[in-house]
N, C-alpha and C positions, 0 to 999 in steps of 0.2 A: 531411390528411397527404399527401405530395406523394411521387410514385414511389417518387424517391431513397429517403425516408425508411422508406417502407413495407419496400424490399428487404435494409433494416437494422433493422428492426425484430426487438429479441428475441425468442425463442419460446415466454417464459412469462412475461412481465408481469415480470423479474427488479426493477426500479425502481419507484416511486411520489414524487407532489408534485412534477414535473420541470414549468417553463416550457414552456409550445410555439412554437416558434418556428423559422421557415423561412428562416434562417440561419445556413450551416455554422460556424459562427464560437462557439470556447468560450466559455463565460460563467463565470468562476472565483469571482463572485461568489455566486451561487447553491451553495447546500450543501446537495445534498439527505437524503432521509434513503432507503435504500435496505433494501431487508427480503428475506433469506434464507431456507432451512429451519433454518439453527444459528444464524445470526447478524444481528445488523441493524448497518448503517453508518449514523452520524449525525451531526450536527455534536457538538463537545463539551459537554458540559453540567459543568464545572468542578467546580459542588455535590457533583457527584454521580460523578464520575472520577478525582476529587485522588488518592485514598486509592491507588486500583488504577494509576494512573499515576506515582507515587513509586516504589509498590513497582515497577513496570515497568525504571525508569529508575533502580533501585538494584540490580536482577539482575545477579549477575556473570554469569551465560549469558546474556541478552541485550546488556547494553554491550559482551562480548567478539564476539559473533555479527555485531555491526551495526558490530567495526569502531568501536566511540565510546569505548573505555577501551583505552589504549595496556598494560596491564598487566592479569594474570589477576586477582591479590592484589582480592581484597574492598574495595569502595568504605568507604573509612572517613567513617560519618556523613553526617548529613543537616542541613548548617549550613545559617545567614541568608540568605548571599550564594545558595545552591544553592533555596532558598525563594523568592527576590525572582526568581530567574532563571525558573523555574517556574511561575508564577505570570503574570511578563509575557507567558513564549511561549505558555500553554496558552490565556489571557486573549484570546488577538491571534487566534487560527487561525480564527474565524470569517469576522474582516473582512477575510481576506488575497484581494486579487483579480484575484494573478496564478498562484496555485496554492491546491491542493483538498485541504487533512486533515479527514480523519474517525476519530473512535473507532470501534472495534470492540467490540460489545456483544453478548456468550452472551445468544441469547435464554430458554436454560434458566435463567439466575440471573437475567436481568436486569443484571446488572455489567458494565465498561466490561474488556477483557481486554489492549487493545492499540489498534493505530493504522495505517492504510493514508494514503500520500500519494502525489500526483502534484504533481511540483515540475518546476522547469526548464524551462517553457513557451518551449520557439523557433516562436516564431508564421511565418517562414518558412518551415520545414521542418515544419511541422504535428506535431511530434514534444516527447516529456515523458521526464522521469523517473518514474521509482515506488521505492520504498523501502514496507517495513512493517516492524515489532516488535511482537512479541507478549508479554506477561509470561506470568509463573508460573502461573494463571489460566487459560491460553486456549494449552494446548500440550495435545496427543497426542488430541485429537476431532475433528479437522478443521476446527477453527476457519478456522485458516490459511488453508487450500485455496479455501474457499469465499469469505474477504473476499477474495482477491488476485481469484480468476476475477471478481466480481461489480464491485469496483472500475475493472480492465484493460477490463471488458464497458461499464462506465460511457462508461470514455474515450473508447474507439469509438464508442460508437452514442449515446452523447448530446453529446459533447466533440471528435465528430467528428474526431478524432486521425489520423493517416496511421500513428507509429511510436512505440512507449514502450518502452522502455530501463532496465537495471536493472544492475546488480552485484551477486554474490553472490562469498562468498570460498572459498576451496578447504576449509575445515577445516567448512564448513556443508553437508554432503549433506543434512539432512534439507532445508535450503530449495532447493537446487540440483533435488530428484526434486518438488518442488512446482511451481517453474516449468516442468521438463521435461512433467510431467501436464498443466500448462494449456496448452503450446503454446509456452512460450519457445523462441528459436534460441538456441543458443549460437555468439557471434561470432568470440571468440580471448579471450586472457589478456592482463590487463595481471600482468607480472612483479613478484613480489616490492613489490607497491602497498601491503602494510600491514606496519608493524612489532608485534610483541607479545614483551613482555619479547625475548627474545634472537632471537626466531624471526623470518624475511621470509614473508610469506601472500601467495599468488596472488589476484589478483581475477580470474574470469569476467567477461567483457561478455556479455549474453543482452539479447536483442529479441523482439518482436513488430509484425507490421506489420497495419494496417487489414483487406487482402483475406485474408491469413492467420486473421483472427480469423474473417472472415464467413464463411470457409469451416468451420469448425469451431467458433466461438464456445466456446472453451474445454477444448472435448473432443475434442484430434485421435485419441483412438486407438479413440471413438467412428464418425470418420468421418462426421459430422456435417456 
């Protein structure tokens, strides 16, 4: 393990099954599998996520929260065309190798609850996105809290990231007090960025940067 690595080094084993390798440079290929106190981050296992992943992606509180259904009104049905779609993207996220989805999986039940990603890789600016959604499943235990810090902890100190960048929307406090606990900055608004039924919603821009993380890995108000 070399200086660098050692002075980024998490202070509880947060990760397992990671490559070793002494080159700062992501590897989007590799999908580890990462294991919590609540939860474990894994690649998808399709068999075994369909069920809890439908339901995810038929909630009206998450499609309205993320921003992916322009209307409150209840998704009607679950057709062909919304099955084939499904099916090819859930199919694919393994082999994708210039960004990192994982399920999120309650280790109390063992079931898949939701999904953390880091998308948007600008290999210049050493900087990503992130996005999550949670389903029905995997709300009000801290599920949340803990894949986001363990993912963000990921990027850092194994994906060696400088800066990861998110959006939350004004009408989502509960996710907005989730990134404030792990450390996000909130940067400014983008104005009136989403439409729903008749309403304009604010988007928050919120960051995190590399020496920001190392200095509190998650828990600034730890002081860490």
């Amino acid at each position: 393990m070399t200086t660098q690595e050692r002075d980024r080094w998490p202070p509880c084993g947060l990760w397992n099954n990671w490559p070793v390798t002494d080159e700062l440079a992501p590897d989007f290929r590799y999908k580890p599998t990462l294991a919590g106190d609540k939860v474990i981050l894994r690649p998808f296992i399709l068999d075994l996520d369909a069920d809890a992943l439908r339901e995810m992606l038929q909630d009206p509180n998450a499609l309205q929260l993320t921003g992916s259904s322009p209307s409150t009104a209840e998704k009607s049905g679950w057709d062909e065309h919304d099955e084939t779609q499904f099916q090819d993207w859930y199919s694919s996220r393994n082999e994708q190798p210039d960004r990192l989805d994982l399920a999120v999986v309650d280790k109390a039940s063992g079931q898949c609850v939701g999904e953390v990603v880091l998308n948007d890789w600008n290999a210049a600016n050493r900087s990503c996105g992130f996005r999550t959604v949670l389903g029905p499943r995997g709300r009000d235990r801290g599920l949340g809290t803990e894949s986001v810090r363990m993912i963000i902890g990921y990027g850092f100190e194994r994906l060696w990231m400088h800066r990861i960048e998110l959006q939350v929307y004004s009408f989502n406090p509960r996710a907005r007090r989730v990134y404030d606990k792990i450390g996000f900055v909130a940067e400014g608004v983008l104005r009136e960025a989403l439409r729903i039924d008749d309403r304009w919603i604010d988007a928050v821009v919120m960051s995190m940067l590399e020496h920001e993380w190392r200095s509190h890995r998650g828990y600034p108000e730890a002081g860490l």
